[in-house]
N, C-alpha and C positions, 0 to 999 in steps of 0.2 A: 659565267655562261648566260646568254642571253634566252628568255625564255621564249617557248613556241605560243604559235596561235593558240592551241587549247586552252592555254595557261593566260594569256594576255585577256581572252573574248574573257576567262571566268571573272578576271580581276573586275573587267571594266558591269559586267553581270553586276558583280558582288557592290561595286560602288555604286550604278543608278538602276536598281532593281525594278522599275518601276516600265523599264523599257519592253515590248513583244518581241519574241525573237526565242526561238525555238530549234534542236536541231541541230546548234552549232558546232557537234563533235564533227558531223557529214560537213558541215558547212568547210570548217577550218583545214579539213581533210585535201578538199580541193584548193584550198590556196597555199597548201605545206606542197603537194603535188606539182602546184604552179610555180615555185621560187627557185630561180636563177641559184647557180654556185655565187658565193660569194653576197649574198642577196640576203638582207637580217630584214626580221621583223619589226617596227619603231612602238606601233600603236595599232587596236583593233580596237573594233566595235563592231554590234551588229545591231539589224532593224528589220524593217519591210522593207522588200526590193520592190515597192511601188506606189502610185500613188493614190491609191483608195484607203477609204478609211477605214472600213472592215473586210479589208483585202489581207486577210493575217493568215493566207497558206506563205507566199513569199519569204521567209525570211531567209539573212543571208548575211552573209561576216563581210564587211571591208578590213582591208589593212593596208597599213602606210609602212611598207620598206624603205631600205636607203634610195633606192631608185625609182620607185614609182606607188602607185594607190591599186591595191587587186581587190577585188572582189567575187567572191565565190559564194553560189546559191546549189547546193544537191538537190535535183528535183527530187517530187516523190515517187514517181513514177522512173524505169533507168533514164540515168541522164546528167546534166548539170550545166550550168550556167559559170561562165568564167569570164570578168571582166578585166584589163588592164588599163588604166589612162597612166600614159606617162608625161611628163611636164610639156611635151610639145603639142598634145591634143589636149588642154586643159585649160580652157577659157574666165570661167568663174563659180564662183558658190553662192545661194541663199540659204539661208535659214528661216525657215517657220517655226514658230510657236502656236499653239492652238489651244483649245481647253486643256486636253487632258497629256495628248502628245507633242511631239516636231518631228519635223523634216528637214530634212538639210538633203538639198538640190546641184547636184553638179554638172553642171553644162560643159561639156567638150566638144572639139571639133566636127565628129561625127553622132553625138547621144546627147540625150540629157537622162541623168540618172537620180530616181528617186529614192531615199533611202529614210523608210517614216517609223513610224510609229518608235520615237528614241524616247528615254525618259529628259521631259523637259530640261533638266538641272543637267544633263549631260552634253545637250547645245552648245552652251560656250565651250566648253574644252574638244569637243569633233571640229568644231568650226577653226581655234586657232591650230590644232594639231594639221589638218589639213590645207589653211592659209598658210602655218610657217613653210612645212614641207616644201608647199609648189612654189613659193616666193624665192626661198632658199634655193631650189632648183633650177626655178626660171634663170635667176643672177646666174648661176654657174654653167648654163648651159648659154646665156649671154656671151661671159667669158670664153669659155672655148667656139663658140661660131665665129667672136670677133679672130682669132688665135688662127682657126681655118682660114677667114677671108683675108690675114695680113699674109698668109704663105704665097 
């Protein structure tokens, strides 16, 4: 049985502890709410949905399903924040390092989305979990455009 966002944000909590991020039961609430039939969870993490540096009301869970990258912010006040990029608005990625946090930056067709205050040591693993994803994706969505344009 594949486990839920709750269960996924605490692992990745429990392994770089060192990250801001606050909230995440509300957080993962909205992106359990947000997920297609048929639509699994891969990997979560959470951060700041921004890019200040003691901007730390923000926080907010990403997750990478088999189909696409969501992210969800519950404001504090009613309300919430819900993103989607799926492989065809999905341009590129940075990562920052900084003294004490990173940032990992996602630029799409329509946004660029910041996602900070991570604990450093957890950089390399958001970064390939998100690289493999949308590479994997981009090929396969290759495939099938080419498969459309020979009909």
């Amino acid at each position: 049985m594949a486990k839920g966002c709750l269960n996924l944000v605490r692992d990745f909590v429990d392994k770089y502890p060192y990250g801001i991020c606050w909230r995440v039961k509300k957080h993962c609430k909205i992106i359990d709410m947000h997920l297609n039939p048929n639509e699994e969870i891969q990997f979560v993490c959470c951060g700041q949905l921004n890019n200040e540096p003691w901007g730390l009301i923000d926080s907010a869970v990403l997750a990478i399903t088999n189909e696409r990258i969501m992210i969800g912010h519950k404001k504090i006040l009613p309300g919430y924040k819900f993103i989607s990029i799926t492989p065809d608005l999905y341009n590129d990625m940075s990562v920052i390092s900084s003294i004490f946090w990173g940032t990992v930056v996602i630029d799409t067709v329509k946004e660029v989305i910041y996602l900070s205050n991570l604990d450093k040591k957890s950089l390399p693993e958001v970064e390939t979990k998100i690289t493999t994803f949308m590479m994997d994706m981009k090929k396969k969505y290759g495939k099938e455009k080419k498969v459309e344009d020979s009909k």
